[in-house]
TORPA-4810 file (N, C-alpha, C, O; in nm, 3 decimals):
<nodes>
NODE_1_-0.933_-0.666_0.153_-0.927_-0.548_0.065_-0.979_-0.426_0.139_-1.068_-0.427_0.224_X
NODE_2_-0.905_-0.309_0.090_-0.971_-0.198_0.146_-1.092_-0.110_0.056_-1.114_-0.100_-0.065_X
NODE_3_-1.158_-0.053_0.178_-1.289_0.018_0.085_-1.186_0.160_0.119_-1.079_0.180_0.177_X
NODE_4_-1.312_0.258_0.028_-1.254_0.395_0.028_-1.225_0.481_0.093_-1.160_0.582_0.067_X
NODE_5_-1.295_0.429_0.229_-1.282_0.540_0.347_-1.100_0.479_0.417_-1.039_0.524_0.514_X
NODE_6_-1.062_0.376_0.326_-0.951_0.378_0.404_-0.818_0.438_0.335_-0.713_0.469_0.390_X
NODE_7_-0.857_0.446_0.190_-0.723_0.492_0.089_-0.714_0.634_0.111_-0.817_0.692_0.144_X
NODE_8_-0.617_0.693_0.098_-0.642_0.847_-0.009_-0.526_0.836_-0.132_-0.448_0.743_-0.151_X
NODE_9_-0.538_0.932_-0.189_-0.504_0.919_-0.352_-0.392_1.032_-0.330_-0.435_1.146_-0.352_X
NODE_10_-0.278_1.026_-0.297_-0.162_1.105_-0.326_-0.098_1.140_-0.475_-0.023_1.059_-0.530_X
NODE_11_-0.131_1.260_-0.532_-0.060_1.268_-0.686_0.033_1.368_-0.593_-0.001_1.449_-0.507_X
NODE_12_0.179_1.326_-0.648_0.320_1.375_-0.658_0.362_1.486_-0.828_0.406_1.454_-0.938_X
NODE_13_0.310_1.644_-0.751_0.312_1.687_-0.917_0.465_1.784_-0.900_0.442_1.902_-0.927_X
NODE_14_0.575_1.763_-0.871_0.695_1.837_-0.843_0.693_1.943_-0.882_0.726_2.024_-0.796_X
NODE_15_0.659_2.001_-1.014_0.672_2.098_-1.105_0.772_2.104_-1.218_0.816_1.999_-1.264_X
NODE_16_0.801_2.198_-1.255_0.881_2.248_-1.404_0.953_2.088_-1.421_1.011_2.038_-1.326_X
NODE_17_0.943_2.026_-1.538_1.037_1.937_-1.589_1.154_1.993_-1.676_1.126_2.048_-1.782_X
NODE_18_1.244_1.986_-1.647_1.351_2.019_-1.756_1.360_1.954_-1.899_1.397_2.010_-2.002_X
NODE_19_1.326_1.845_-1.885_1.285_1.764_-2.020_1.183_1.774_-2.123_1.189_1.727_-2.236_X
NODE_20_1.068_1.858_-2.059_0.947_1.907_-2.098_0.919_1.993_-2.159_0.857_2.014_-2.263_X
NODE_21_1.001_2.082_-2.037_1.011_2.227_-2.078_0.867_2.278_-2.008_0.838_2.398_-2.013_X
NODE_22_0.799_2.204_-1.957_0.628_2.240_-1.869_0.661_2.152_-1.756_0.745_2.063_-1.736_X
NODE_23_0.546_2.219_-1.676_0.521_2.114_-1.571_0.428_2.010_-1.638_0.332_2.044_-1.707_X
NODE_24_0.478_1.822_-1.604_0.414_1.753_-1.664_0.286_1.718_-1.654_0.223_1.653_-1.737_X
NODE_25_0.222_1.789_-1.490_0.053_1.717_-1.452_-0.018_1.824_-1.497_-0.139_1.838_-1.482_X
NODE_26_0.078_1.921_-1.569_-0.057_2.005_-1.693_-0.071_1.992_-1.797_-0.161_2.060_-1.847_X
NODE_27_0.012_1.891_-1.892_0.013_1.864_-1.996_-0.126_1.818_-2.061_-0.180_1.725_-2.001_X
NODE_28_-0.170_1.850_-2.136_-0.298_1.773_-2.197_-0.280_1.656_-2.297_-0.197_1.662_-2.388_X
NODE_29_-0.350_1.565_-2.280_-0.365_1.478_-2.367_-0.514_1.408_-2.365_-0.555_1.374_-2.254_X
NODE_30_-0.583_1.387_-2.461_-0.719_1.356_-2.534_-0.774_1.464_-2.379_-0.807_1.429_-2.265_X
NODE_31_-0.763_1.585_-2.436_-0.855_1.702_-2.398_-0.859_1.679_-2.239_-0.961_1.745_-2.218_X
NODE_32_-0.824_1.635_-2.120_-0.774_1.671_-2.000_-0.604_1.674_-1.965_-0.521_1.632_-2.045_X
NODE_33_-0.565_1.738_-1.817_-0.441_1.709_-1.816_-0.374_1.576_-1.733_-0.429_1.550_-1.626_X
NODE_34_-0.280_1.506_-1.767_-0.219_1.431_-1.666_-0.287_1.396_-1.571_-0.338_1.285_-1.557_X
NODE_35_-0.298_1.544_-1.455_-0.371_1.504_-1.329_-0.474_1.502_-1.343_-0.529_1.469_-1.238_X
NODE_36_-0.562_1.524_-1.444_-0.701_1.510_-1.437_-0.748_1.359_-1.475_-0.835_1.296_-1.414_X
NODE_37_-0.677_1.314_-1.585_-0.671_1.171_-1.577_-0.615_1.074_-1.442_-0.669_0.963_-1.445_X
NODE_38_-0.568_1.082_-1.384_-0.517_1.061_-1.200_-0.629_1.035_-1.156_-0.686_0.929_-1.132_X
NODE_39_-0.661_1.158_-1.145_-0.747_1.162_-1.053_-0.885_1.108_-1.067_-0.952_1.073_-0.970_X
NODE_40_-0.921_1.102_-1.182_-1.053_1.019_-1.252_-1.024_0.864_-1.213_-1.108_0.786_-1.169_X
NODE_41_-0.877_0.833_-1.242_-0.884_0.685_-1.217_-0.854_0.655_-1.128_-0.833_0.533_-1.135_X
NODE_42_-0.820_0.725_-0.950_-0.800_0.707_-0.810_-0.962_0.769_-0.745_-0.996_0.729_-0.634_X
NODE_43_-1.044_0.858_-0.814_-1.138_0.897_-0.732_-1.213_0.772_-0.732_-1.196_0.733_-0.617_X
NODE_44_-1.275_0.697_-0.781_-1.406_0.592_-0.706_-1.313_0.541_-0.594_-1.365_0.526_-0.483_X
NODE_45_-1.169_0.510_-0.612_-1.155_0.418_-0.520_-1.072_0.495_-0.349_-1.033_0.430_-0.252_X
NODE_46_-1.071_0.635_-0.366_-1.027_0.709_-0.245_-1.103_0.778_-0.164_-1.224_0.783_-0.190_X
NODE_47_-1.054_0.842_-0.053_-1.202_0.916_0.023_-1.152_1.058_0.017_-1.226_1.145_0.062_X
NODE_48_-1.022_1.097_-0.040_-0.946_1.168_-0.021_-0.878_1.204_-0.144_-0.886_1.100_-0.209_X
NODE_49_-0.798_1.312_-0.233_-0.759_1.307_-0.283_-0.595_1.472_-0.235_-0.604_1.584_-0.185_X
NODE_50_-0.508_1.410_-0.272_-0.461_1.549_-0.211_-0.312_1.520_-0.293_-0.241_1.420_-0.298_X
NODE_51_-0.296_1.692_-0.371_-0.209_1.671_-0.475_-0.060_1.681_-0.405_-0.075_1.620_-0.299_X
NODE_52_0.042_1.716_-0.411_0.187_1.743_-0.309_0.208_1.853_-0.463_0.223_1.806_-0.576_X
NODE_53_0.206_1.989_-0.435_0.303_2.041_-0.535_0.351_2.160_-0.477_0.305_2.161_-0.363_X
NODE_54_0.424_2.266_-0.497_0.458_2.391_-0.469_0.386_2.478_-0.561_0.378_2.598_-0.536_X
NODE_55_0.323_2.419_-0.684_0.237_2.502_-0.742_0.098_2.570_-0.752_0.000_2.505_-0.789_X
NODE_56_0.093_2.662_-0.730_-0.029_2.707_-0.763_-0.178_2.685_-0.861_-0.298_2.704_-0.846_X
NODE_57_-0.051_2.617_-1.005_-0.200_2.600_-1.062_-0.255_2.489_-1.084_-0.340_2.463_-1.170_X
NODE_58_-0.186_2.392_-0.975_-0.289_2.300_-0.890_-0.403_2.293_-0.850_-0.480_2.198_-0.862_X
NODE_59_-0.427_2.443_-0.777_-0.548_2.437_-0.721_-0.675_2.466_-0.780_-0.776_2.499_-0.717_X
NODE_60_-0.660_2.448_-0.948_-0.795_2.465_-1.025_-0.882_2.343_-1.030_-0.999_2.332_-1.069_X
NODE_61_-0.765_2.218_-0.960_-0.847_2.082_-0.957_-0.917_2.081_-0.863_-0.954_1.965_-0.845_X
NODE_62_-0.978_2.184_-0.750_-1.040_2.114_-0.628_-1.026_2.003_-0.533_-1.089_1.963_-0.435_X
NODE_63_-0.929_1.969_-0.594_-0.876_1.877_-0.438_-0.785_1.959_-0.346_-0.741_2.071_-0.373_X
NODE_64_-0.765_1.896_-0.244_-0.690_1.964_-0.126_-0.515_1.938_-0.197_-0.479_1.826_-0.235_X
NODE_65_-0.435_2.046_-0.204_-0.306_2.028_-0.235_-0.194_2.104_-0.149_-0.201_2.226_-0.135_X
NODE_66_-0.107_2.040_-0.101_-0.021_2.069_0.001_0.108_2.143_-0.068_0.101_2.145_-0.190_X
NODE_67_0.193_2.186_-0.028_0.348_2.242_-0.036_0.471_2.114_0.010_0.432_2.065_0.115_X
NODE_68_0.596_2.051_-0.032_0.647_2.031_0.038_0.713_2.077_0.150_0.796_2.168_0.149_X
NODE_69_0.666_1.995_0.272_0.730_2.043_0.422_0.900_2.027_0.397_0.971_2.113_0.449_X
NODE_70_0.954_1.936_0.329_1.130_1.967_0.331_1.114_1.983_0.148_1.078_1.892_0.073_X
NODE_71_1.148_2.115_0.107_1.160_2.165_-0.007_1.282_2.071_-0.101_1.364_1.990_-0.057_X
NODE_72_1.257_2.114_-0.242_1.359_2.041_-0.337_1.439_1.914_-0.269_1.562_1.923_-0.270_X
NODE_73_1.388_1.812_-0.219_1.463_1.688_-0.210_1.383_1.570_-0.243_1.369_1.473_-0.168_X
NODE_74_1.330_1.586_-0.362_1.300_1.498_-0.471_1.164_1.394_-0.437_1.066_1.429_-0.372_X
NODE_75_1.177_1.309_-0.476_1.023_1.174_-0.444_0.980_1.155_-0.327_0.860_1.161_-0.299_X
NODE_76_1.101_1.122_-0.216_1.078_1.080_-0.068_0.993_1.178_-0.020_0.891_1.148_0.042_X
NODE_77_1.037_1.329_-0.049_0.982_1.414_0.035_0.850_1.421_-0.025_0.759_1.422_0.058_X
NODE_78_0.816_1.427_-0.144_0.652_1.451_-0.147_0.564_1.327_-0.101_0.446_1.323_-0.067_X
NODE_79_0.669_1.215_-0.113_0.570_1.107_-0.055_0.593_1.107_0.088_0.551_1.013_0.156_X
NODE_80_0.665_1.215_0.145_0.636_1.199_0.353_0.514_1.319_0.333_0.405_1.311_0.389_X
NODE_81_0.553_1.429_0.246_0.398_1.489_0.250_0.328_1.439_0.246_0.291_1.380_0.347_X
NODE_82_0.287_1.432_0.175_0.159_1.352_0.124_0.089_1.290_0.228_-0.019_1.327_0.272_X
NODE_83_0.176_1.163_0.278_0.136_1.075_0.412_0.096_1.189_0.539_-0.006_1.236_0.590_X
NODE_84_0.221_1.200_0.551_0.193_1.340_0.678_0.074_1.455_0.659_0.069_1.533_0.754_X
NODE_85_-0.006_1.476_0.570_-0.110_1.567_0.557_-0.231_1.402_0.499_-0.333_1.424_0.433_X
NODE_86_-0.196_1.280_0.533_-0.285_1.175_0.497_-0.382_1.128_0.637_-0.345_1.093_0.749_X
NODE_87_-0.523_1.144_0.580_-0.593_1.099_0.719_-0.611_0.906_0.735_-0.689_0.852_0.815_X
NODE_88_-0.538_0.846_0.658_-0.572_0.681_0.606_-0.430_0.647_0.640_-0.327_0.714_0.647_X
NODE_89_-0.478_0.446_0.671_-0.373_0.420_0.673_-0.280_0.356_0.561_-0.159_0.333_0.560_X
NODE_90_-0.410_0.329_0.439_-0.337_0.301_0.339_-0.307_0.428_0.241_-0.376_0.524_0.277_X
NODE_91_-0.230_0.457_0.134_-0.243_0.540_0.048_-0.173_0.555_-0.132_-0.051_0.555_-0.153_X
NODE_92_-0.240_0.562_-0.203_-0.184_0.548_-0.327_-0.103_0.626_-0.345_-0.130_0.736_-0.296_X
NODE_93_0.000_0.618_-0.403_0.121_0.754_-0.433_0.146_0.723_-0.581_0.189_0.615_-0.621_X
NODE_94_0.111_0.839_-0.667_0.124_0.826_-0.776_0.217_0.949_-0.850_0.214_1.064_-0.807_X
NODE_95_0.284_0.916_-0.945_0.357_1.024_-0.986_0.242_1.092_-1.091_0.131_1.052_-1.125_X
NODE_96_0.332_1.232_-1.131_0.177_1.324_-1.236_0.196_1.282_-1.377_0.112_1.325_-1.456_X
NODE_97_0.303_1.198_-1.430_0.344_1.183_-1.561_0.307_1.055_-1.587_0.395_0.988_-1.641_X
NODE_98_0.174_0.985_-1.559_0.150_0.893_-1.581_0.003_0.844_-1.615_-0.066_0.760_-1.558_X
NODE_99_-0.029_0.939_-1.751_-0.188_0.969_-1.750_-0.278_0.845_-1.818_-0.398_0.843_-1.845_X
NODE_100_-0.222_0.789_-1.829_-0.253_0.602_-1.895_-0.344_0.568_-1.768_-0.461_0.534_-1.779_X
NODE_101_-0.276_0.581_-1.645_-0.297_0.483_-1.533_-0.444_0.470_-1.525_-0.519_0.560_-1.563_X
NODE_102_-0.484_0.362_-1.476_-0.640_0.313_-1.478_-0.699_0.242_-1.331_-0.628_0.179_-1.252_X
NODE_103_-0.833_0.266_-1.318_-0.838_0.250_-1.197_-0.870_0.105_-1.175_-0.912_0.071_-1.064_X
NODE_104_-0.852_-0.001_-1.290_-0.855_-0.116_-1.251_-0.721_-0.142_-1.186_-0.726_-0.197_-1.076_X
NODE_105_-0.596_-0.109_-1.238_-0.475_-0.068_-1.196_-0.460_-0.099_-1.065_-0.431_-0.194_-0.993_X
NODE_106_-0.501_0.048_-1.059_-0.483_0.083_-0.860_-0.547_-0.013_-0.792_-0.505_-0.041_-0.679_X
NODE_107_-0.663_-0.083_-0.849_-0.756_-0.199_-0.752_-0.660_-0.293_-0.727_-0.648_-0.332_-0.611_X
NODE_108_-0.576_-0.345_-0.828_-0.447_-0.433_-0.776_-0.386_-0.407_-0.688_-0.344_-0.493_-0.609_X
NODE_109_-0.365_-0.292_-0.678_-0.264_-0.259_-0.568_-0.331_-0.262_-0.413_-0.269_-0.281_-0.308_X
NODE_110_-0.480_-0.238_-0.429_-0.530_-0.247_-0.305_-0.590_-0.387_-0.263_-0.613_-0.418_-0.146_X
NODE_111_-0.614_-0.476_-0.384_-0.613_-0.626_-0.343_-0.532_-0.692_-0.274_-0.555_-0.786_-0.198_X
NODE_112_-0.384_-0.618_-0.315_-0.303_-0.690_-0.215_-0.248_-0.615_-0.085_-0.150_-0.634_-0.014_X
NODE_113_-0.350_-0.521_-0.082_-0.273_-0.444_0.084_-0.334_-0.496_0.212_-0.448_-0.480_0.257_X
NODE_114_-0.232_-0.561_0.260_-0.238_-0.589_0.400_-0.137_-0.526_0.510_-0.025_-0.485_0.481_X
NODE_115_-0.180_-0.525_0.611_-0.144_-0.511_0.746_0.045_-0.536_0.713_0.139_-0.457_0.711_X
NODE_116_0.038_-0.639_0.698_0.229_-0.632_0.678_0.319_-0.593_0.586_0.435_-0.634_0.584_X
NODE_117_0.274_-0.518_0.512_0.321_-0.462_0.411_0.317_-0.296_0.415_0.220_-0.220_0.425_X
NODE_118_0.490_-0.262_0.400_0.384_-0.036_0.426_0.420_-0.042_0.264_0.380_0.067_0.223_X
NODE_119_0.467_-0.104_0.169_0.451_-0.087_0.027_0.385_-0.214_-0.058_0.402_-0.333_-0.028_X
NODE_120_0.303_-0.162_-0.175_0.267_-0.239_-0.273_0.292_-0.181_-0.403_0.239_-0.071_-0.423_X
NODE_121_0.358_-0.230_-0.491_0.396_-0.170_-0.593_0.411_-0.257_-0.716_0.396_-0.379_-0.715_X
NODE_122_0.434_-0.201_-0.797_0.444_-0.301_-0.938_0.583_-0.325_-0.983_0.676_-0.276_-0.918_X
NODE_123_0.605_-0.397_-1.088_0.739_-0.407_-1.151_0.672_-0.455_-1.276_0.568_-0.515_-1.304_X
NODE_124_0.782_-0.399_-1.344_0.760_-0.430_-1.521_0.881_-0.526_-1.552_0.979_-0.454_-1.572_X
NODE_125_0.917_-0.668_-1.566_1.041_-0.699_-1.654_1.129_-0.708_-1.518_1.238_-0.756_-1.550_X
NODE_126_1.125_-0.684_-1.395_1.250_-0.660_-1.291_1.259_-0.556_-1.260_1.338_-0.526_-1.171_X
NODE_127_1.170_-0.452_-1.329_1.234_-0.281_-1.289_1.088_-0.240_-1.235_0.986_-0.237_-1.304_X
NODE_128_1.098_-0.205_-1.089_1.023_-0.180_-0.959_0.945_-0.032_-1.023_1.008_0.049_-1.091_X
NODE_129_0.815_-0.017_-0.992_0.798_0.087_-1.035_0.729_0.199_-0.868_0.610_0.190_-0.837_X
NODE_130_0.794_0.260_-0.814_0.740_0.296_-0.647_0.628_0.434_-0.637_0.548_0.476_-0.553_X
NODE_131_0.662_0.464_-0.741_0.579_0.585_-0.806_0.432_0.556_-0.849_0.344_0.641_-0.835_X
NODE_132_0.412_0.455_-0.894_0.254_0.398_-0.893_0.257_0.301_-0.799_0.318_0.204_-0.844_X
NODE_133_0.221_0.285_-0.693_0.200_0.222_-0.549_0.118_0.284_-0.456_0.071_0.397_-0.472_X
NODE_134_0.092_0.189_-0.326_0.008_0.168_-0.259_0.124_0.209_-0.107_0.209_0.122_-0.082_X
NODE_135_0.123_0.316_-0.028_0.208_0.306_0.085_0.146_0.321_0.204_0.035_0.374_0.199_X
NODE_136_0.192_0.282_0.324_0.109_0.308_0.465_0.136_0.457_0.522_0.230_0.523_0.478_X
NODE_137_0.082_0.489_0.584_0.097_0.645_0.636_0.191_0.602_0.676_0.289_0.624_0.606_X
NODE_138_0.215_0.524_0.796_0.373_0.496_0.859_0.505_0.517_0.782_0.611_0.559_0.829_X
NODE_139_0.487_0.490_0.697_0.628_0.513_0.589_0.688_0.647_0.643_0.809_0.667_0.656_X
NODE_140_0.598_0.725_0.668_0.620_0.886_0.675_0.733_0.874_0.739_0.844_0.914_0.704_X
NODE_141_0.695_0.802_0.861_0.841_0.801_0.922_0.998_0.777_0.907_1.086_0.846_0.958_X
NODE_142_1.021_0.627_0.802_1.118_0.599_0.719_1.166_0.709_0.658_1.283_0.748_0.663_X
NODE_143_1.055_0.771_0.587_1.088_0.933_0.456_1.160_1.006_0.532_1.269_1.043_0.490_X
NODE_144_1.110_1.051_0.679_1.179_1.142_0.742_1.338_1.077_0.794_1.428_1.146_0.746_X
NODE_145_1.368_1.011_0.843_1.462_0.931_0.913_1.571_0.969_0.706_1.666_1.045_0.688_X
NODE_146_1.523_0.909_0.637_1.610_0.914_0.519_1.656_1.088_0.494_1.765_1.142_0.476_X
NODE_147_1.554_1.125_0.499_1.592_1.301_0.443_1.668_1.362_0.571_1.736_1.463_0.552_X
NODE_148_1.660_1.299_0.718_1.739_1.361_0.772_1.854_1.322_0.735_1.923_1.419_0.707_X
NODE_149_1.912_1.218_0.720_2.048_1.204_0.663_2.091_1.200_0.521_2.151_1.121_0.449_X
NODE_150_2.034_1.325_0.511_2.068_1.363_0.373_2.044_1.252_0.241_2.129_1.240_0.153_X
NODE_151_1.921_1.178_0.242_1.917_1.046_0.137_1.822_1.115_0.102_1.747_1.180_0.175_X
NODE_152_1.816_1.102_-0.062_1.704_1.140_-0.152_1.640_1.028_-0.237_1.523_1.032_-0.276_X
NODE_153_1.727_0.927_-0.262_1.686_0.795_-0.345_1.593_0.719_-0.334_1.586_0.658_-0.227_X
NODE_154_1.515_0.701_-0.409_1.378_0.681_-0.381_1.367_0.553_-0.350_1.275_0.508_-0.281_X
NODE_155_1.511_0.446_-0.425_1.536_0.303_-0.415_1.574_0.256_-0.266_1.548_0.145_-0.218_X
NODE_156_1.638_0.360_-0.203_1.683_0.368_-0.029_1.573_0.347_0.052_1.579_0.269_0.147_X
NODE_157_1.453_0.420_0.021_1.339_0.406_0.090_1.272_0.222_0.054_1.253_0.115_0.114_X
NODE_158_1.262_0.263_-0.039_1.183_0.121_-0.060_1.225_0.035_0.022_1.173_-0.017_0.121_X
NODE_159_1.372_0.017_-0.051_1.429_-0.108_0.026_1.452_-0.086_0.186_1.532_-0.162_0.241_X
NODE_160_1.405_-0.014_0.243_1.403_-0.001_0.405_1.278_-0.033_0.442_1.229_0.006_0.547_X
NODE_161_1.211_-0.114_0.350_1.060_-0.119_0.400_0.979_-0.244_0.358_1.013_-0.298_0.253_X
NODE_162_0.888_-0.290_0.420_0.860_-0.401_0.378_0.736_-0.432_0.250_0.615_-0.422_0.270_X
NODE_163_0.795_-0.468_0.126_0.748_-0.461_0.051_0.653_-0.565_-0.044_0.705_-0.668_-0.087_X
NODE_164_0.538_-0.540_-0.070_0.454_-0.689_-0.164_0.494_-0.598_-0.317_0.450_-0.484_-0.334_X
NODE_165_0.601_-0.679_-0.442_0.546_-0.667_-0.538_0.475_-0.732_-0.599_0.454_-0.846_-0.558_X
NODE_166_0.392_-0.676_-0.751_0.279_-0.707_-0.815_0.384_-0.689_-0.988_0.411_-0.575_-1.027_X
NODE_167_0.430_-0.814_-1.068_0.417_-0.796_-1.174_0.302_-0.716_-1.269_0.184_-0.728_-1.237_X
NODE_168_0.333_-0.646_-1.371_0.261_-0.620_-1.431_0.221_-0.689_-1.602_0.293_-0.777_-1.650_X
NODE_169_0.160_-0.660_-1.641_0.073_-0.761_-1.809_0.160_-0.714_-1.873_0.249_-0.638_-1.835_X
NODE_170_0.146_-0.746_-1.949_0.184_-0.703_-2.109_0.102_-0.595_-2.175_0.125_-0.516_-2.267_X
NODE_171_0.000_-0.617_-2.096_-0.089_-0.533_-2.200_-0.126_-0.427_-2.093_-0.206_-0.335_-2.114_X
NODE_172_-0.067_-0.447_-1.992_-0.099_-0.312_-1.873_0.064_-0.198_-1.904_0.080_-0.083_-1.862_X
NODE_173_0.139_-0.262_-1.969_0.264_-0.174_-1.999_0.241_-0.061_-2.032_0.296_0.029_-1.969_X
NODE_174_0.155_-0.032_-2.139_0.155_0.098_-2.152_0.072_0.212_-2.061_0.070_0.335_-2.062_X
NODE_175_0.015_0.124_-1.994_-0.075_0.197_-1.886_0.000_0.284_-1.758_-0.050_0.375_-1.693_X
NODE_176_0.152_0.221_-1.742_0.200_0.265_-1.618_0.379_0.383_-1.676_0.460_0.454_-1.618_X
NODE_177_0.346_0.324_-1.857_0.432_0.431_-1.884_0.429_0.533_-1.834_0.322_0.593_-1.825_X
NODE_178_0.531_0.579_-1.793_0.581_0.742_-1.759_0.622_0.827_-1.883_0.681_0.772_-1.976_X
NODE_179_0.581_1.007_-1.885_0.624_1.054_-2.000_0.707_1.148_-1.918_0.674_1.195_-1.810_X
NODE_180_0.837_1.173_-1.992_0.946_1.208_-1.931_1.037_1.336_-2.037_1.108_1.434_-2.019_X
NODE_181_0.971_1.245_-2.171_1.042_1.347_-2.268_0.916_1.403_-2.411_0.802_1.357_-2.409_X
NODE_182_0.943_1.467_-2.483_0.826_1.475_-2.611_0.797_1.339_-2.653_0.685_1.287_-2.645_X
NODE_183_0.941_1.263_-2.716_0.914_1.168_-2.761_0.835_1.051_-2.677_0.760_0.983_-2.747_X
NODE_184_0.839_1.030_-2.592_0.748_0.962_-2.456_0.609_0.986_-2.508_0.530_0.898_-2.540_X
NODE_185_0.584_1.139_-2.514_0.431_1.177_-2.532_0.364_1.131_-2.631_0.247_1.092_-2.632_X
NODE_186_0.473_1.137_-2.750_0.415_1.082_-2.895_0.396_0.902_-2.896_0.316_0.830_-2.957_X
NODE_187_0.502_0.873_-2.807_0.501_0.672_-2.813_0.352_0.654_-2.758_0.273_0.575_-2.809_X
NODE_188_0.310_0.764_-2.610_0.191_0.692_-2.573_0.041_0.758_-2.713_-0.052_0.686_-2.750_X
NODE_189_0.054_0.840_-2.739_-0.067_0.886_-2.805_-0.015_0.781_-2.954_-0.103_0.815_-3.034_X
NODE_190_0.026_0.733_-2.990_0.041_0.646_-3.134_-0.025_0.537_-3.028_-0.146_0.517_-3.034_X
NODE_191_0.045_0.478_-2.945_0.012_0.354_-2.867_-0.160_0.338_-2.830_-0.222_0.233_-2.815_X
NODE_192_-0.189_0.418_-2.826_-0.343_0.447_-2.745_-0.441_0.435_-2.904_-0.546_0.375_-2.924_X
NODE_193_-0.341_0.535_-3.019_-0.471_0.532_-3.071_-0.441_0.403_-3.192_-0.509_0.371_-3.290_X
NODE_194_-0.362_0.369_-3.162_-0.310_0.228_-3.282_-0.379_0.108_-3.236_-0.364_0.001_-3.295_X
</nodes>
């Protein structure tokens, strides 16, 4: 297992959702936003925390937050940022619409990181989730090799790489929900407080 000086905590916050109508890692829910919940449940276990956005009002969180180096080409590229401005060789990559996530969570993901693996990730049911995972800085390189030939699919990457998945509970489901639309927002706040 890794200790903290070896992770850092990558949040992926893209900006404006069209579905939203906001950017989603400012959204509030039970009185912080998105990324502030992130980051509460990746800080004990990172040495590092560093957001990927083009936005500005990022930087009220005090962590270090980068720009994407290849603009508008979707997941891959904030996760080669991310890595590429990463001083570790392991690193969590988390998307910002996922304010459930818990840091017993992420400890799974770092229980199972080893040396032969540049991904650890979960799946719910068969459906891979790459957005809450564990990646090696090395990946960076794959990311780049894909965006030069014009690939944005986030499923392209994966599968070019060698991967440990981690089923997830039943009762961790709602933890790794993503909110994507209003109605999303309302399933997790009934879910949480039911």
């Amino acid at each position: 297992m890794n200790n903290e000086e070896n992770i850092t905590g990558i949040i992926l916050a893209g900006g404006k959702s069209s579905r939203m109508g906001s950017d989603k890692g400012l959204l509030v829910y039970n009185n912080k936003t998105f990324v502030e919940h992130i980051i509460e449940a990746m800080q004990p276990l990172v040495s590092e925390i560093i957001i990927v956005s083009n936005t500005k009002d990022y930087d009220q969180f005090a962590h270090k937050r980068v720009e994407d180096i290849i603009p508008d080409s979707g997941p891959i590229a904030g996760i080669h940022t991310g890595l590429t401005h990463s001083n570790t060789p392991s690193n969590f990559v988390v998307s910002c619409d996922v304010p459930l996530i818990n840091r017993l969570l992420l400890e799974k993901l770092s229980l199972q990181d080893k040396e032969i693996y540049d991904v650890v990730q979960f799946e719910d049911n068969g459906k891979t989730i790459p957005l809450i995972a564990l990646y090696k800085k090395r990946c960076a390189k794959k990311c780049i090799e894909l965006l030069d030939a014009n690939e944005k699919r986030l499923r392209k990457l994966v599968s070019a790489l060698e991967v440990k998945t981690i089923s997830i509970l039943e009762k961790e489901r709602v933890l790794v929900a993503n909110i994507n639309t209003v109605d999303d927002f309302k399933v997790i706040k009934n879910a949480v407080n039911h």
